[in-house]
N, C-alpha and C positions, 0 to 999 in steps of 0.2 A: 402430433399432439404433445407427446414427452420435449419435443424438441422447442416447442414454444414456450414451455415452463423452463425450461431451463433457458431461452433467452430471456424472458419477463425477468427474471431471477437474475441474473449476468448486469441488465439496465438498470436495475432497481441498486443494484452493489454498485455499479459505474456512477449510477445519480450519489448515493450518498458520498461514496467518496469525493466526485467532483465537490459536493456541498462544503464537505470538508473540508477541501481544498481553499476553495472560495473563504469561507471561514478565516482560515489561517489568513491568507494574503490580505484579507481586509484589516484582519488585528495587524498584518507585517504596515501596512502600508500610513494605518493612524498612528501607529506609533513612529513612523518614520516621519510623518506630517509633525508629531508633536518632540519628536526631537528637533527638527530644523525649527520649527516655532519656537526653540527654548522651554519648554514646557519641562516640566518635571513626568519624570515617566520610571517605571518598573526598575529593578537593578539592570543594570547592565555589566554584563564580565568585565572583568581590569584586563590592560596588556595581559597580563603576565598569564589570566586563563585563557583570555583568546588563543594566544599561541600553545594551548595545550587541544586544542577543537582542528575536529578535521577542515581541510579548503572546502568548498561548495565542489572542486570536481572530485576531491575524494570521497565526499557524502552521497555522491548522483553515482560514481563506481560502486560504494558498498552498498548500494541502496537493489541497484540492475544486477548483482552478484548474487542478496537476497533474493528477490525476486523469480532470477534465473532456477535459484537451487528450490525456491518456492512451488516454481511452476514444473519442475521434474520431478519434485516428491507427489504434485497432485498427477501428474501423468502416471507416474509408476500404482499411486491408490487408484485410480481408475481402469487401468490394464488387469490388477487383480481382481477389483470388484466385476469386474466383465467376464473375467476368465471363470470365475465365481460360480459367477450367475449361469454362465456359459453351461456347467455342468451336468453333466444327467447325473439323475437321483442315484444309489446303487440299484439293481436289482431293475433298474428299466431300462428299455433298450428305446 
């Protein structure tokens, strides 16, 4: 039972964020449509900021880096909350 709310929960954070994702790539992709159309579109950085912005494989490393240390801080909060939980009261055996 516990185990089904917490995957309903798990899909429902996986939907949004996919949504999110989708979102962005839709904005990436009309605006990449209305730059080659020549259209006028949002600022775009100059050289000179470009070259201060991470590549796309430094962004996808710091991204799996966070991530990484994201998901051993939640490991470590859930070994405590268990261990926690795990507890007997004082005074009970």
């Amino acid at each position: 039972m516990a185990n089904d709310k917490f995957d309903e929960f798990q899909k429902h954070a996986r939907q949004m964020l996919r949504a999110q994702q989708e979102a962005y790539l839709a904005a990436a992709k009309q605006w990449r449509h209305n730059l080659v159309a020549g259209q006028k579109s949002a600022h775009w950085p100059t050289a000179a900021e470009l070259d201060t912005l991470p590549s796309a494989a430094e962004l996808s490393e710091a991204t799996q880096t966070f991530t990484s240390k994201l998901l051993a801080d939640q490991q470590q909060f859930m070994e405590a909350l268990i261990e926690t939980m795990n507890k007997k009261p004082k005074g009970k055996s």
